[in-house]
DRENBA-317707 format. One line per field, with one value per residue (C-alpha): residue in three letters; x, y, z. Coordinates in steps of 0.1 Angstrom, whole numbers. Example, Ala and Ser with C-alpha at 12.3 -4.5 7.8 and 13.67 -1.06 7.14 Angstrom:
<atoms>
resn	(Ala_Ser)
east	(123_137)
north	(-45_-11)
up	(78_71)
</atoms>
This chain:
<atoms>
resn	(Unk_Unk_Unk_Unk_Unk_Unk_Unk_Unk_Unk_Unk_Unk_Unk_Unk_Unk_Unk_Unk_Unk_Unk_Unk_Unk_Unk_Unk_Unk_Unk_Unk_Unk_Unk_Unk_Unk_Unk_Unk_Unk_Unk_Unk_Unk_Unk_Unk_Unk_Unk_Unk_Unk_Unk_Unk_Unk_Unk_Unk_Unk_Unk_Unk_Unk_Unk_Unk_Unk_Unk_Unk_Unk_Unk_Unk_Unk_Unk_Unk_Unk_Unk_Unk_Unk_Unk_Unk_Unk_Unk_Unk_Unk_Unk_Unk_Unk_Unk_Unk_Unk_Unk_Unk_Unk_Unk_Unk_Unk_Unk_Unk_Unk_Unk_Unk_Unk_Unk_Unk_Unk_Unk_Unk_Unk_Unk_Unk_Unk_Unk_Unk_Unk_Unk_Unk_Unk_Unk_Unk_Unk_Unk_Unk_Unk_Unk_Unk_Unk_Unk_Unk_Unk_Unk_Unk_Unk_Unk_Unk_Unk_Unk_Unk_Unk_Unk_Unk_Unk_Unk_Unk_Unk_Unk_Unk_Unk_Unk_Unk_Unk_Unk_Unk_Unk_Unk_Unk_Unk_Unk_Unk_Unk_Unk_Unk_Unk_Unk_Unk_Unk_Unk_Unk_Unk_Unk_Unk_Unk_Unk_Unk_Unk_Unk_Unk_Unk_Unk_Unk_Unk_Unk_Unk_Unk_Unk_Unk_Unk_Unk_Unk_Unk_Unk_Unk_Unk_Unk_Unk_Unk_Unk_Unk_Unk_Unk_Unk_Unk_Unk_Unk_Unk_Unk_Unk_Unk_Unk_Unk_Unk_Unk_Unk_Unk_Unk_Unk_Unk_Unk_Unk_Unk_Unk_Unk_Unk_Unk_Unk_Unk_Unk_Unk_Unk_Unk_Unk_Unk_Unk_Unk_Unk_Unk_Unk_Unk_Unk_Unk_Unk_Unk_Unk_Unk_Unk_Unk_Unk_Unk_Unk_Unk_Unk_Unk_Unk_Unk_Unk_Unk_Unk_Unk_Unk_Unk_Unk_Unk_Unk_Unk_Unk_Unk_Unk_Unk_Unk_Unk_Unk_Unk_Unk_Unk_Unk_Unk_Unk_Unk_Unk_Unk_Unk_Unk_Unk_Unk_Unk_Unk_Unk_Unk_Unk_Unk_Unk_Unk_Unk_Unk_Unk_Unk_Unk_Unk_Unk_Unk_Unk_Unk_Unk_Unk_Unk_Unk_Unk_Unk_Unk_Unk_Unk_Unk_Unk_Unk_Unk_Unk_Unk_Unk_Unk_Unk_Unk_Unk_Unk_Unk_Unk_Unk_Unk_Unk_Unk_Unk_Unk_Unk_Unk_Unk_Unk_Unk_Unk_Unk_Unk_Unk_Unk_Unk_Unk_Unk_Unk_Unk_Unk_Unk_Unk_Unk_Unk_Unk_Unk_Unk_Unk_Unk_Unk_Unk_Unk_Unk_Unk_Unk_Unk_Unk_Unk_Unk_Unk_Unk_Unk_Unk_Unk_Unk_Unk_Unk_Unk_Unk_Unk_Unk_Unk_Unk_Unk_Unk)
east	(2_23_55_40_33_70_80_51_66_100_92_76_104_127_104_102_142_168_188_230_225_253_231_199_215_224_189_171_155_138_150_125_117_80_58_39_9_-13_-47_-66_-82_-117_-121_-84_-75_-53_-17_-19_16_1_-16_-46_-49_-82_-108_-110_-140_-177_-166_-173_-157_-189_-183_-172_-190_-215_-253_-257_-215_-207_-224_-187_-211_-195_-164_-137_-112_-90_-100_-65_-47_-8_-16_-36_-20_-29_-5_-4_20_45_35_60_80_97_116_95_119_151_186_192_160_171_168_148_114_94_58_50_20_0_-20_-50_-67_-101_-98_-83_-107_-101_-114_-94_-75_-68_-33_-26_2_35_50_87_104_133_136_145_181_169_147_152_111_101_95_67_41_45_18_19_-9_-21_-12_-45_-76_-101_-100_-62_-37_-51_-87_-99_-104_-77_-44_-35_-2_20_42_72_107_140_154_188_210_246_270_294_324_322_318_292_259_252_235_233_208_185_152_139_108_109_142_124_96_122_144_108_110_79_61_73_51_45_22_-4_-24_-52_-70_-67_-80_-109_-93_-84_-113_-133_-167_-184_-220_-221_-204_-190_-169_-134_-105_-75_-41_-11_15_55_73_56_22_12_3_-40_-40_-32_-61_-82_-77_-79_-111_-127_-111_-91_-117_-155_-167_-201_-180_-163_-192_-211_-181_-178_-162_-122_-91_-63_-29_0_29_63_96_132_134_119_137_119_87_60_32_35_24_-8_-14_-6_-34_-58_-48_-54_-87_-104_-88_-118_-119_-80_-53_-18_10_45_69_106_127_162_150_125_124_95_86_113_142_145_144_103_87_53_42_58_34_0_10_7_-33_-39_-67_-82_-75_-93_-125_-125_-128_-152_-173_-170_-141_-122_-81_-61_-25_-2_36_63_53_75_47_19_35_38_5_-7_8_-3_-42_-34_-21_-55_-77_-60_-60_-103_-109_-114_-103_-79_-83_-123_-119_-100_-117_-147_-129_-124_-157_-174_-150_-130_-100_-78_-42_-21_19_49)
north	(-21_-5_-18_0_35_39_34_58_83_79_79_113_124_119_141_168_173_175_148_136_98_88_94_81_46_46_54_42_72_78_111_101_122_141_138_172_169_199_211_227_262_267_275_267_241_220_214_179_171_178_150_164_155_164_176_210_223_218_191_155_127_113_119_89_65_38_36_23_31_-4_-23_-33_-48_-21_-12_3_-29_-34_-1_2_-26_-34_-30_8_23_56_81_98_125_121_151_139_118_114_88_86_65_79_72_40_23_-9_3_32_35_59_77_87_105_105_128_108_135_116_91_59_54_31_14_8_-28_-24_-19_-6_-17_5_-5_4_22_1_-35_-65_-76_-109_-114_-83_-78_-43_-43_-62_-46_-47_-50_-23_-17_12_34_60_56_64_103_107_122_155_142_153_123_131_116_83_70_41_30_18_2_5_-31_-33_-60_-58_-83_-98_-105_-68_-53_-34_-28_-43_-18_-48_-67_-37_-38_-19_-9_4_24_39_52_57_79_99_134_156_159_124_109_71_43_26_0_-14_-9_-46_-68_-80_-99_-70_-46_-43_-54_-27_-29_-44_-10_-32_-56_-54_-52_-72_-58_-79_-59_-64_-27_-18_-37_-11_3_-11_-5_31_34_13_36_69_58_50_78_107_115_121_91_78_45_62_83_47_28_13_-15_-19_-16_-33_-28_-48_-35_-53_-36_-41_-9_25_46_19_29_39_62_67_101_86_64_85_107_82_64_97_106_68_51_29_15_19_-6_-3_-30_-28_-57_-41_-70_-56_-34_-61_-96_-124_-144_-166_-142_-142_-114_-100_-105_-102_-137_-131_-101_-116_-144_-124_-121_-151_-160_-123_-126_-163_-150_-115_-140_-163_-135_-126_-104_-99_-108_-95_-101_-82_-80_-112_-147_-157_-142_-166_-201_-187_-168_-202_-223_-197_-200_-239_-239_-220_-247_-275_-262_-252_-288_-276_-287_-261_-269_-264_-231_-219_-231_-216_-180_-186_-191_-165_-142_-135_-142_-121_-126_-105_-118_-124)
up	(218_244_220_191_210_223_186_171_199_185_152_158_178_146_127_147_151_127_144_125_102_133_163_141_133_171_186_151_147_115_93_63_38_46_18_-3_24_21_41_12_19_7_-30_-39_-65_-54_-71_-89_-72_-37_-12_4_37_43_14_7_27_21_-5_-5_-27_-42_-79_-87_-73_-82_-79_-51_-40_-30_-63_-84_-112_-138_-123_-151_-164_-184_-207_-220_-236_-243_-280_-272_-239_-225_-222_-188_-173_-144_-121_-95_-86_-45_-25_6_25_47_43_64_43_27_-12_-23_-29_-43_-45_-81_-91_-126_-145_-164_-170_-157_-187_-170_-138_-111_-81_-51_-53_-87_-104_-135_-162_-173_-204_-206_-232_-248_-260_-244_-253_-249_-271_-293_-287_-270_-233_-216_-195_-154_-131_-103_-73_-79_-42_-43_-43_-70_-64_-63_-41_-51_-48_-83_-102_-124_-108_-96_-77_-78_-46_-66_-48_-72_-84_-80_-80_-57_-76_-49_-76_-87_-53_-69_-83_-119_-143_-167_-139_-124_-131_-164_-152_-120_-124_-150_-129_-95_-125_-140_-138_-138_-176_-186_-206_-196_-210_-189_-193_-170_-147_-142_-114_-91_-61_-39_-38_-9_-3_7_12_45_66_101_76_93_72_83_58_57_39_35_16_-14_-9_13_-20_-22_12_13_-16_12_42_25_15_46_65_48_21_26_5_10_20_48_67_66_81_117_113_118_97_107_89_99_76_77_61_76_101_111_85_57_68_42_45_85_86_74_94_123_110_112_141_163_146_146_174_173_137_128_146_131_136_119_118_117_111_117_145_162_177_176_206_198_198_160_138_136_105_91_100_135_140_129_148_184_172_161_181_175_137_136_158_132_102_116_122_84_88_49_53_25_11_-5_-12_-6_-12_19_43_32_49_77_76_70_96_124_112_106_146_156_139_152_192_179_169_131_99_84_50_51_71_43_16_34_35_-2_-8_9_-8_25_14_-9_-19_-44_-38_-59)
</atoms>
């Protein structure tokens, strides 16, 4: 961990100065863009484009919750359909990465007006404007995670957020990007500008929620760029807002994020946050590939990091610990091959290990 605080330290140092791109890139110091955080007074209303980092005072976030919290028998899904979409409001739309990021990505905030509930884990469907030259049919839907948890950014009930990275694609012939090849959804929400009007559909999914009637479950998050997205709905939950969830939690939270370098980071602030306020249940681990190296000498990725806990990892899921996935397919072989590695030196058959995460619902995996 003594890695990681040296880089928190300079991430922080980056923050705090207003430091030339030049001298940045040469120290990779991060000059990201600081996101609309606000500490709400007591009695305000907060702005639906603002992210509450605390509640306001002498609230909790226990309004929408289940009977007991943790019972997912009648969670919301699938309440809007492609054929009968609700219509919800961009309230904002920011690039929360800074300049040397590889591609942009972007946090962007929706009103639902309290009609399309969600539970953390879940995603919800945008269905594009336009039609598909293709096939001369109208746009289909696209899944995204949805980046908030069920109270919102704002912590009403009524927003929800989508962590969303532009698709572009650089055409080596042209020396150029191709307008013809980007991708139609999410340049459309990178491109949204507050009061657009967009159509969702959802909330979809049961794979990524979290079990949470059993308050010492660890978490173990293995994200790469914008699958950070359930995870941030995850630890906001447990530790920003006052949810029943969080006051009964001691277990630990373990985010391992992996993007290519410091300015690429998303959400940091927040996790910074939480990191100094619950050393004991939070551990953070980023995987910087253009910035790091493995144990091998090779550019750091995901896989790389987990890897330097494996034996940690293994004894957390043995002891029913829930390991989730989410972002790049590429992470899971390797993933894979470093849990396969810890049976093999254990005496124990990979394949049943697995099969018995799977089965006890340990297991969660949400790639493309």
């Amino acid at each position: 961990m003594k890695t990681f605080y040296l880089m928190a330290s300079t991430i922080a140092l980056a923050k705090a100065l207003t430091i030339p791109r030049s001298l940045a890139r040469r120290f990779k110091l991060s000059s990201h863009v600081k996101m609309d955080y606000a500490n709400p007074t007591a009695g305000s209303t907060p702005s639906k484009g603002v992210i509450l980092s605390e509640p306001p005072s002498g609230t909790k976030q226990d309004f929408l919750e289940a009977s007991p919290y943790w019972d997912q028998k009648n969670i919301p899904l699938n309440t809007f359909k492609n054929k009968s979409p609700f219509t919800a409001t961009v309230v904002s739309c920011k690039r929360i990465v800074g300049p040397e990021a590889t591609g942009e990505t972007c946090h962007i905030i929706f009103d639902h007006q309290g009609k399309m509930p969600y539970w953390e884990g879940q995603s919800y469907g945008v269905l594009p404007p336009g039609i598909n030259p293709k096939n001369g049919k109208p746009h289909t839907v696209r899944l995204y995670s949805i980046a908030s948890t069920r109270y919102g950014d704002d912590m009403t009930g009524q927003t929800a957020s989508l962590c969303v990275r532009r698709a572009t694609y650089w055409d080596p012939e042209l020396g150029r990007e191709d307008p013809a090849k980007k991708g139609v959804c999410s340049n459309y929400l990178c491109d949204a500008d507050p009061g657009l009007e967009v159509k969702l559909t959802g909330p979809s999914g049961k794979v990524m929620l979290m079990p949470e009637e059993d308050p010492s479950t660890d978490y173990i998050m293995v994200a790469t760029g914008t699958g950070i997205a359930p995870f941030r709905g995850f630890i906001r939950r447990l530790f920003t807002e006052k949810t029943p969830a969080g006051e009964a939690y001691r277990g630990l939270a373990w985010l391992f994020l992996g993007v290519a370098n410091t300015d690429a980071l998303l959400y940091d602030d927040e996790w910074q946050a939480v990191l100094s306020k619950w050393p004991s249940n939070f551990k953070l681990d980023y995987a910087l590939s253009r910035e790091q190296t493995n144990t091998k000498g090779g550019k750091m990725y995901i896989q790389d990091k987990v890897e330097e806990y494996a034996d940690d990892i293994f004894s957390r899921l043995e002891n029913g610990a829930h390991m989730y996935f989410c972002g790049l397919k590429g992470m899971m072989p390797g993933i894979q091959d470093m849990l396969k590695g810890v049976c093999d030196k254990k005496g124990i058959d990979y394949d049943e290990f697995i099969g018995g995460l799977k089965k006890a619902g340990q297991w969660h995996v949400e790639v493309y």
